[in-house]
C-alpha positions in Angstrom: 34.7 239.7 18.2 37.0 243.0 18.7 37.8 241.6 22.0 38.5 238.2 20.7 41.2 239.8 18.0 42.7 241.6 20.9 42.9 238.8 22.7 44.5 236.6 20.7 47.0 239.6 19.3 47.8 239.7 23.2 48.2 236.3 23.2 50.5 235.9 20.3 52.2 238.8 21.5 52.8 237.2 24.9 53.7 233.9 22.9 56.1 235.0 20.5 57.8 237.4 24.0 58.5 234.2 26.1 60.0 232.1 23.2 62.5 235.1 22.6 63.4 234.5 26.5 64.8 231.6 25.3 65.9 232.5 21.6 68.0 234.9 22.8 70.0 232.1 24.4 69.4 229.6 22.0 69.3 231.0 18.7 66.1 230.2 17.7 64.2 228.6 20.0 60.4 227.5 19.2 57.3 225.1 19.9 55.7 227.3 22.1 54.1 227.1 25.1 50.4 224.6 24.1 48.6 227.6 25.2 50.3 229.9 22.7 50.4 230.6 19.2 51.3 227.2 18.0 48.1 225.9 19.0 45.6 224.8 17.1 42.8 227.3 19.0 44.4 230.0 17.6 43.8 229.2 13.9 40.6 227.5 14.5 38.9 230.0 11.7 39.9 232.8 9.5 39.3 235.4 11.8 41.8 234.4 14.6 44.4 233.6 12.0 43.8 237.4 10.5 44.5 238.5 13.9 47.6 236.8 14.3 48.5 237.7 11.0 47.6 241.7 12.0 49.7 240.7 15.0 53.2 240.3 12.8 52.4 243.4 11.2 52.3 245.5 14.3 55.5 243.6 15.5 57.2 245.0 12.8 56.1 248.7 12.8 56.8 248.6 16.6 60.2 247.1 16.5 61.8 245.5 13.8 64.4 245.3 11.3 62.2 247.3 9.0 60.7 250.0 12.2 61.3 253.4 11.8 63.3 253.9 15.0 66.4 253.1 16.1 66.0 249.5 15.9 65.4 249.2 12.6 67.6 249.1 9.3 67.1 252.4 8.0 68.5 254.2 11.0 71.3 251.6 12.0 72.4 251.4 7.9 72.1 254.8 7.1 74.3 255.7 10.3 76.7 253.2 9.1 77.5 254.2 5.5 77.2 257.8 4.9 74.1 258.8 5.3 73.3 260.0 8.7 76.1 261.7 11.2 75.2 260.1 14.8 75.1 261.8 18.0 73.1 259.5 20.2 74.7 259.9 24.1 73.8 256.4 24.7 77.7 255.1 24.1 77.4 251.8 25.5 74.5 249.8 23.4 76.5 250.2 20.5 74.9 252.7 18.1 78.2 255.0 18.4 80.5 252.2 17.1 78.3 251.0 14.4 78.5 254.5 12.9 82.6 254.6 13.5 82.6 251.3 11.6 84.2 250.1 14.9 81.5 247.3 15.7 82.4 243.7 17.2 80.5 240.7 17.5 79.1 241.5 20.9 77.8 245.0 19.5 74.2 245.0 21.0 73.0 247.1 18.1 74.3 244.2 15.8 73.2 241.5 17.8 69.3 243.3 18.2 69.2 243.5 14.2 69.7 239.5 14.0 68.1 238.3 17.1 64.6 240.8 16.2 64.7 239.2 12.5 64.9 235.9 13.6 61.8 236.3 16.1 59.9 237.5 13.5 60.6 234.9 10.9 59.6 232.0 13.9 56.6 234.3 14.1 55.9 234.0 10.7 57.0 230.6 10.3 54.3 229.5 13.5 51.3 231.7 11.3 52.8 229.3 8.2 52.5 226.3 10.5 49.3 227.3 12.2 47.5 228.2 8.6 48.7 224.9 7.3 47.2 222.5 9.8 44.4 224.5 10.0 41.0 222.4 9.2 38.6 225.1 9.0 40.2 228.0 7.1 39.3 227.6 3.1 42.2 227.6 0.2 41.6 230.8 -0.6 42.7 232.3 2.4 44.9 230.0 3.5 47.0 230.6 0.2 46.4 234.6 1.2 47.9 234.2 5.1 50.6 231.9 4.1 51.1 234.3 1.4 51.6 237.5 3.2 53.8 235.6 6.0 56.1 234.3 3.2 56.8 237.5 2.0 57.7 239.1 5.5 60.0 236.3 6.0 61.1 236.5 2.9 61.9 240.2 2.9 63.6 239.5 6.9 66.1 236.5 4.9 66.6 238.9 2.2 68.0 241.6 4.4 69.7 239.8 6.5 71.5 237.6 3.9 72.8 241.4 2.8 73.9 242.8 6.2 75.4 239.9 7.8 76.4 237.4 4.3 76.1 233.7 5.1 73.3 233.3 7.9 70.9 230.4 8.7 67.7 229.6 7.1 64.8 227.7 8.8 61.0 227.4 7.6 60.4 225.1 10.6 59.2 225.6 14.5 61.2 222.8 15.5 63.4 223.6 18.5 66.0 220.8 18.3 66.6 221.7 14.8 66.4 225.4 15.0 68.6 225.2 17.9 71.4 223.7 15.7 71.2 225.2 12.5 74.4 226.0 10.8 74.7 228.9 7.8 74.2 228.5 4.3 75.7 230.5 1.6 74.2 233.4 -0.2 73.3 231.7 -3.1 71.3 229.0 -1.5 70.0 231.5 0.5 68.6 233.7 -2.2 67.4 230.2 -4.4 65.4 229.4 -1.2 63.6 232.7 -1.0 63.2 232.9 -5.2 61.3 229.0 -4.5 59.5 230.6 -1.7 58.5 233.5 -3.7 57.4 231.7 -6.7 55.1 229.2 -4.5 53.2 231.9 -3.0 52.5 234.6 -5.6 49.3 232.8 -7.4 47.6 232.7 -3.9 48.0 236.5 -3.5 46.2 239.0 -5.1 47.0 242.7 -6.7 43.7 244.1 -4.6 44.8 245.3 -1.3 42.7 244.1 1.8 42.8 247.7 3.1 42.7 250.9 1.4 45.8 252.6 3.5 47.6 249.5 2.2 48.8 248.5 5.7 49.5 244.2 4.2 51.0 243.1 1.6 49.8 242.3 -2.2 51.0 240.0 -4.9 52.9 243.4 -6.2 54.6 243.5 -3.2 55.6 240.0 -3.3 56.6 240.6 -6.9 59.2 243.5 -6.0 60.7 241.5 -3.7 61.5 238.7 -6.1 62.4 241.2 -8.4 65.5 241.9 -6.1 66.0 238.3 -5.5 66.6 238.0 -9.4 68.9 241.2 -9.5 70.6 239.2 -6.9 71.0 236.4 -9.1 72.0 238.8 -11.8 68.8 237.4 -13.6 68.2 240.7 -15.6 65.6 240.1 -17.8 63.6 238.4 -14.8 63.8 241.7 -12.8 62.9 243.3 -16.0 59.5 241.6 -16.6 58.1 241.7 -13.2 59.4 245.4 -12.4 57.8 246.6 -15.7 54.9 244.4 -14.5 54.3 247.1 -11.2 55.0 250.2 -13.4 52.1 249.1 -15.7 49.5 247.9 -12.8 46.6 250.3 -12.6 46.9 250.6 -8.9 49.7 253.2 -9.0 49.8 256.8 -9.9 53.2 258.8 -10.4 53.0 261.4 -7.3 54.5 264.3 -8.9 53.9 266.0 -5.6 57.3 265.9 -3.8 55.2 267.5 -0.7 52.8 264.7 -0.8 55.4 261.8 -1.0 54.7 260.4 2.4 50.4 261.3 3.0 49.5 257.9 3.6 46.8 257.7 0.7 49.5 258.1 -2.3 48.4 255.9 -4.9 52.3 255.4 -5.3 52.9 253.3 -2.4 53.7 249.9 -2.4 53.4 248.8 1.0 53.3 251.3 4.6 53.5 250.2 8.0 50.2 252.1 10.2 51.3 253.3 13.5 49.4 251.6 16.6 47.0 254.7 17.7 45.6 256.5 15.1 46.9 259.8 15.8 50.4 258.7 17.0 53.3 260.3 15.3 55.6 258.4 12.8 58.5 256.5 14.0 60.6 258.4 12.0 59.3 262.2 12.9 60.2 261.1 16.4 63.7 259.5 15.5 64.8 262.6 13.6 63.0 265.4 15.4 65.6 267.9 16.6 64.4 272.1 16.6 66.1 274.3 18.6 68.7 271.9 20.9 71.5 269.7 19.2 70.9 266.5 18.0 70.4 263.5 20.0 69.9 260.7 17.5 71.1 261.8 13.9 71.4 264.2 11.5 71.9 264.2 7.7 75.4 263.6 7.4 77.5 266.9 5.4 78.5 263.9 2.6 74.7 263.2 1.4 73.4 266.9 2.0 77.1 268.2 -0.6 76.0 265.7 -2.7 72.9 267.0 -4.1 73.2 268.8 -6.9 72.2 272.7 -7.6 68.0 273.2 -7.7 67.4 269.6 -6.4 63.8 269.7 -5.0 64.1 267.1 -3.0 66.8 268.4 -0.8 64.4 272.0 0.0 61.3 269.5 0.5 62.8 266.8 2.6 65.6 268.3 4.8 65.0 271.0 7.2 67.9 272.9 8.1 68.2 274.3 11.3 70.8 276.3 12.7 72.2 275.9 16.4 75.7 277.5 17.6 76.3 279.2 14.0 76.2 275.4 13.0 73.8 273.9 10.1 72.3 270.8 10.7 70.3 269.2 8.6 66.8 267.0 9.8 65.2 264.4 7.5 62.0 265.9 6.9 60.0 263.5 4.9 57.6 262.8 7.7 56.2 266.3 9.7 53.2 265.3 11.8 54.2 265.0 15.8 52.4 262.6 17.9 48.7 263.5 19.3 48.3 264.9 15.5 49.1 262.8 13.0 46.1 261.5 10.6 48.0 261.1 7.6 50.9 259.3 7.9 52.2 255.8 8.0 55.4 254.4 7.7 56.1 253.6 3.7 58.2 250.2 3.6 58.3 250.1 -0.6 57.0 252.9 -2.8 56.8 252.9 -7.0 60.1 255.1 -7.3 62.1 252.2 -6.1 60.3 249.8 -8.6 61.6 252.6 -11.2 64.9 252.6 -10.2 65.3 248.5 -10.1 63.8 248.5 -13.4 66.1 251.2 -14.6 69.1 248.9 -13.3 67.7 245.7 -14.5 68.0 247.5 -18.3 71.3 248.8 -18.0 72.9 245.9 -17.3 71.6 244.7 -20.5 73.3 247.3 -21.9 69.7 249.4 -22.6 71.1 252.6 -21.7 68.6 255.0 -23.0 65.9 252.9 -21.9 67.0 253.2 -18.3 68.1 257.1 -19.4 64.2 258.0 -19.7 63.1 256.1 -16.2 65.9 257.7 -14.5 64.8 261.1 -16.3 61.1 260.7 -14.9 62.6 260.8 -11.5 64.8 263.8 -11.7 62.1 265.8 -13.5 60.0 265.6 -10.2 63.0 266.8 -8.6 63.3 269.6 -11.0 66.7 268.6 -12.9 67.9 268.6 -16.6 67.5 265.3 -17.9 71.1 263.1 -18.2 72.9 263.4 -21.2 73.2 260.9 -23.7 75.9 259.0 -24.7 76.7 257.7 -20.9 78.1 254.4 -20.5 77.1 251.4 -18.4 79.0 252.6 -15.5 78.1 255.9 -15.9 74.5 255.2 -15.9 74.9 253.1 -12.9 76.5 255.5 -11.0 73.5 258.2 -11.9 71.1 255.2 -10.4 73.1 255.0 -7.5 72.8 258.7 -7.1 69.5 258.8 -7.7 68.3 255.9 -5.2 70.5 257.9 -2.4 68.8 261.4 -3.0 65.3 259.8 -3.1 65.3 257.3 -0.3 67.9 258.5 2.3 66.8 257.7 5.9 64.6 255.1 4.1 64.7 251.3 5.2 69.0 251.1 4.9 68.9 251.6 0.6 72.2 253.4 0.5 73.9 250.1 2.2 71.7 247.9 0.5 72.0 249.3 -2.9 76.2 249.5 -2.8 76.2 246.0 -1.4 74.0 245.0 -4.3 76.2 246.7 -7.0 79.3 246.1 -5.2 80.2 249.4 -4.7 80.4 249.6 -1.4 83.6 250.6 -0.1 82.7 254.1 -1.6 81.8 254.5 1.7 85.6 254.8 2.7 85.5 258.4 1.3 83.9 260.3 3.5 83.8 256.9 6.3 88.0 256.8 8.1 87.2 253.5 9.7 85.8 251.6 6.7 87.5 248.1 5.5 86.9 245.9 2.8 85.8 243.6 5.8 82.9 245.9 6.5 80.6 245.1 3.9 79.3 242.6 6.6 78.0 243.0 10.1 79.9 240.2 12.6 77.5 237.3 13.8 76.3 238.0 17.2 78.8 236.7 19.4 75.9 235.7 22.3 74.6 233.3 19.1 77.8 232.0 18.4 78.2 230.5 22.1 74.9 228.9 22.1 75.0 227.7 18.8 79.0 226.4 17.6 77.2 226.0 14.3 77.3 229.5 13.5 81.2 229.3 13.5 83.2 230.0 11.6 82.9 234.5 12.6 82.6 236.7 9.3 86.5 237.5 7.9 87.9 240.8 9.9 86.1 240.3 13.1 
């Protein structure tokens, strides 16, 4: 049976590789090859559609818009606001003009972040398919795969409806309509993924399926349509469901700033599990610099200044290190190198951002000191004085703001992704030269653009 899985991950693998050969060129190109994953063999009993399942997942810890490296959103968005001060040598894919806010449509940086999203959500879309036509697989686990592959493509359409605005949507693996798909607007966008949501959460359930909690859950599925409703501006939505995860049983408060990212925190959400078990996080070997200069990034002088005096988070999570009579400062939420790591995984949603939404959700219904004492919780652990009352809306917004940056920095792009959501983000303009009004949205890819006229028209400013 091991052999089998591998197989058919291999498969899958191979599968999902030659269509990008062509979706590259074509947008989204899909019916695979017969022999592939859109064949019925594959699905043919709950096993093989696990391991296709278990095949997305390692997709997207390897290289995804939600990987720990340089592919992924955290790195390219926390580069791009004012996060993370870049010094990758690598000049020409791109990565140096994305952090000068100079990027164009052919950026390969910008154009890697669409076209990797949009394999992934064919891959999930052919697991959604396969499931579906499946006549051997019972309801119950048929709701719990097309569950769990609604929510990655969900969370994929959901990020890229922030980064680049107005993108396509498709649930299908038809090529002829895939290949000439035209945008849709935000708002349709995020409808589709709230309808998605909603038809999905009954067949998932709270209990993960592993204990390291490597898939998603029904919770999971609930935070994301939590921020589908803040979206929407649908407060008391977001409210219910985010007070819905505080209350679940399955998480603890870590009050352990040290023990944040150990991979059997009863305050995660969701992890990504690397693909040897002692291999080092993608993330200690993005941002692991000692005694030479920096070749990839380095906290940026704007978040480090930021944090205020006593802050625990900035002595347990940054490591400074001193080269030329210069400070730098490495992210150092993950520490175990490769060869010795046993306990870490890459954490995609923990219970402090649930916290924070929820803290949001209840000041914008003007329930200040409600929000005041969630907020509170968080900078406790961090060892400062609670906020004083009397703040207004804005006020406590901004404090959320501040919060969210000095707990997740160089995690999964929430800097970008919370100033886009608050519109706030031409803050960045501050402490970022370059930055235009404009820049709140990545260009579409130019190389989709000239297969696909549909995409037209470009984004304004580019």
């Amino acid at each position: 049976m091991k052999n089998t899985i591998i197989n058919i991950i291999k498969c899958l693998s191979l599968g999902i590789g030659m269509t990008c050969l062509f979706s590259c060129e074509k947008f989204i190109d899909t019916d695979l090859p017969t022999n592939q994953i859109g064949t019925s063999e594959v699905f043919s009993d709950v096993s093989s559609a696990n391991a296709a399942l278990a095949g997305l997942y390692a997709e997207l810890w390897s290289s995804s818009m939600i990987s720990g490296d340089v592919t992924g959103s955290a790195a390219i968005l926390g580069t791009y606001t004012d996060d993370l001060t870049c010094y990758a040598p690598y000049i020409q894919n791109g990565l140096v003009d994305v952090y000068n806010n100079v990027q164009i449509p052919s950026n390969t940086i910008v154009y890697n972040l669409w076209s990797k999203a949009y394999k992934h959500i064919y891959y999930a879309n052919s697991i959604i398919k396969g499931v579906k036509e499946s006549s051997s697989i019972s309801q119950v686990n048929k709701d719990r795969l097309i569950g769990e592959a609604t929510v990655i493509r969900s969370l994929l359409y959901y990020n890229l409806s922030q980064i680049f605005d107005e993108v396509p949507y498709t649930d299908t693996t038809d090529y002829l309509y895939n290949s000439q798909l035209k945008k849709i607007s935000k708002v349709q966008l995020i409808s589709n993924l709230e309808s998605d949501l909603q038809t999905v959460l009954n067949g998932l359930n709270d209990q993960y399926a592993n204990q390291e909690r490597i898939y998603v859950n029904r919770k999971v599925a609930e935070l994301l349509l939590a921020k589908v409703f803040l979206s929407q501006e649908k407060w008391s939505q977001a409210e219910n469901l985010l007070f819905q995860i505080t209350q679940s049983p399955l998480y603890v408060w870590e009050t352990d700033l040290s023990k944040v990212f150990t991979k059997t925190g009863k305050h995660i959400l969701w992890q990504l599990k690397p693909a040897n078990s002692t291999d080092a996080t993608k993330e200690y070997l993005l941002y692991n610099f000692t005694t030479s200069l920096p070749t990839s990034f380095s906290l940026s002088d704007a978040l480090v200044n930021s944090f205020e005096l006593g802050d625990l988070r900035k002595t347990a999570w940054m490591l400074p290190i001193v080269i030329n009579q210069k400070t730098y400062f490495r992210p150092m939420k993950y520490r175990n190198p490769a060869n010795s790591n046993t306990t870490e995984n890459s954490v995609i949603f923990r219970i402090e951002e649930v916290y924070l939404l929820y803290a949001e959700s209840l000041v914008n219904q003007n329930k200040i000191l409600e929000a005041k004492i969630i907020v509170d919780k968080i900078r406790q652990r961090a060892g400062l004085n609670p906020l004083p009352i009397g703040l207004s809306k804005q006020e406590m917004i901004n404090k959320i703001l501040d919060e969210s940056r000095h707990e997740f920095f160089a995690e999964m792009g929430h800097r970008f992704f919370d100033l886009k959501r608050l519109k706030k983000i031409d803050i960045i303009a501050l402490s970022k030269p370059n930055w235009k009004s404009f820049h709140s949205a990545f260009p579409i890819p130019e190389k989709e653009m000239v297969i696909n006229p549909n995409l037209n028209p470009q984004n304004p400013g580019y």
